[in-house]
N, C-alpha and C positions, 0 to 999 in steps of 0.2 A: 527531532532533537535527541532523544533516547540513544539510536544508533549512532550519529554522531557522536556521542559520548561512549558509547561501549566501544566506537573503532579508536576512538583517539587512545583509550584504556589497554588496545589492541595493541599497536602501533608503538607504543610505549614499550610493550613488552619484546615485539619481534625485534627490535634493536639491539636486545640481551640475547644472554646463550638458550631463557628458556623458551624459546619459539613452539617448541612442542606441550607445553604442559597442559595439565589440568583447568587451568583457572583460563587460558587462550580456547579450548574445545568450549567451556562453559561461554565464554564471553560469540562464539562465533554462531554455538548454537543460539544464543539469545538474537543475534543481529540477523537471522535466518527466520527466526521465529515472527520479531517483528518488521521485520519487510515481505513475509506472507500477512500480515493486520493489515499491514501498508496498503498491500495490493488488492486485498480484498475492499477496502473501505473505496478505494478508486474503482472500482469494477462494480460496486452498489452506487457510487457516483454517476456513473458511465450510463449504467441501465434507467437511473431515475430520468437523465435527462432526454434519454430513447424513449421510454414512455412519455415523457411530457408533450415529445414532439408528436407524437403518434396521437397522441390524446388532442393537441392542436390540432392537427390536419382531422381529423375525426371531426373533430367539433366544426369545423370549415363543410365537410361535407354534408352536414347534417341541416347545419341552415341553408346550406343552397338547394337541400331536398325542402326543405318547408317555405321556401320561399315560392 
């Protein structure tokens, strides 16, 4: 929701002549910034449910040795 709001904040601005300015660089680095959070928080997603699976099929093998 964050970046939604800073591109609409954006978007607002490139419409006008100041397309280049200061407060546009601030606002682009922040929308860079967080959609690296973004993407990191998906990729600790990603890996938790890699390990679950793996931790599954582990578990499967383990009782069919003790069985």
């Amino acid at each position: 929701m964050y970046i939604l709001t800073v591109l609409w904040q954006l978007s607002n601005h490139l419409a006008s002549e100041t397309v280049f300015s200061k407060e546009n660089i601030k606002r682009l680095s922040k929308i860079a910034y967080a959609g690296l959070i973004e993407s990191g928080i998906y990729a600790v997603a990603v890996l938790s449910a890699l390990l679950a699976y793996i931790f599954k099929l582990a578990n499967r093998l383990k009782d069919e040795k003790d069985i």
